[in-house]
C-alpha positions in Angstrom: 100.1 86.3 95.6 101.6 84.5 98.1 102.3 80.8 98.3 103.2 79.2 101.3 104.9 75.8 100.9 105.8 72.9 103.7 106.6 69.5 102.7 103.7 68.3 104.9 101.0 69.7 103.3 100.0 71.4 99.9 100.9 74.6 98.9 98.2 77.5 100.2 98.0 80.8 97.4 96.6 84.0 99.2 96.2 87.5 97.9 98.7 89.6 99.6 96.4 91.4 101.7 95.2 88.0 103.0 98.6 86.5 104.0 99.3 90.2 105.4 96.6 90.0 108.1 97.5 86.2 108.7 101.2 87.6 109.7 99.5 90.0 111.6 97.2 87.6 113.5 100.9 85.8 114.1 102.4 89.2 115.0 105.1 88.6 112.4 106.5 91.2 110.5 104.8 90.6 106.4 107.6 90.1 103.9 107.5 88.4 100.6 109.8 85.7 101.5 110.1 83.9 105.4 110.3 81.0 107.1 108.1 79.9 110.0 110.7 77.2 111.7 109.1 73.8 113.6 109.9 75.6 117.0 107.8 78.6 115.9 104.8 77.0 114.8 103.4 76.1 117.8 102.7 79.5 118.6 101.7 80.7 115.2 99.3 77.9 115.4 97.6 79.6 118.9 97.4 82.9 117.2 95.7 81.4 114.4 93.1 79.3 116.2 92.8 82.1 118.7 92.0 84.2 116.0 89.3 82.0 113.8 87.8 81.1 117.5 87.2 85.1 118.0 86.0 85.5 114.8 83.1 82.9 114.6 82.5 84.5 118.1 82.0 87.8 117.1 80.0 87.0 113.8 78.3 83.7 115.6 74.3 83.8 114.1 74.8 86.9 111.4 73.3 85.9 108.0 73.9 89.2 107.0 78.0 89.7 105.9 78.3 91.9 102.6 78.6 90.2 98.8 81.4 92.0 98.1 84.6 93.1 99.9 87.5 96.1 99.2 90.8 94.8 98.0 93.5 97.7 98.0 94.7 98.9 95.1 92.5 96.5 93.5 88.7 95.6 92.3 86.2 94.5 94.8 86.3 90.6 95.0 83.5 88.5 96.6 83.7 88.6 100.6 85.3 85.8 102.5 85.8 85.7 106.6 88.4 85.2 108.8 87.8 81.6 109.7 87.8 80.2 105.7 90.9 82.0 105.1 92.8 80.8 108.0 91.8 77.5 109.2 93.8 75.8 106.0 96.8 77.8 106.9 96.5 76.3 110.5 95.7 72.6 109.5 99.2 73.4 107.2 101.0 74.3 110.2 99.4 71.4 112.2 100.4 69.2 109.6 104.2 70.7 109.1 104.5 70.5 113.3 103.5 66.6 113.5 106.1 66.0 110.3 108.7 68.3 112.2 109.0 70.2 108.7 109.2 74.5 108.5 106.7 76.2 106.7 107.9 78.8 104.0 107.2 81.6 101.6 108.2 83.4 98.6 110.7 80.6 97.7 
């Protein structure tokens, strides 16, 4: 698991394979402990947002997404998209931005 922390917002707990394909959305190298500083957010913001838009694109009417989903190394777990797993990770880093306040991991 993965918590990331700000003091603007509540903490957000992903799976590891879930905050790994956030860091790649943000094109940032996944480690178990970082920093996303107030002058990077705005651009980790755009990824993210770019991201969810391209996703409710590409899946925009479809009623038919699987149950169940492949976790690596691990048991299937019920299937969540893109958008539900990274809009509260962008509303964080909206909310860290406005209070001029870094968002972290692993700490």
């Amino acid at each position: 698991m993965i918590v990331f922390r700000s003091d603007a917002a509540a903490d957000i707990m992903m799976f590891d394979d879930v905050a790994r394909r956030m860091m790649e959305i943000m094109e940032r190298e996944f480690s178990t402990r970082g920093i996303i500083t107030v002058e990077q957010l705005p651009e980790a913001i755009a990824k993210l947002r770019a991201a969810i838009a391209a996703d409710r694109a590409a899946h925009a009417g479809e009623y038919d997404r699987p149950e169940l989903e492949e976790v690596p190394g691990g048991p299937r777990r019920a299937y969540v998209g893109l958008a539900p797993r990274a809009i509260p990770l962008a509303e964080m880093f909206e909310y860290s931005l406005k209070a001029e306040k870094p968002v972290m991991w692993g700490i």
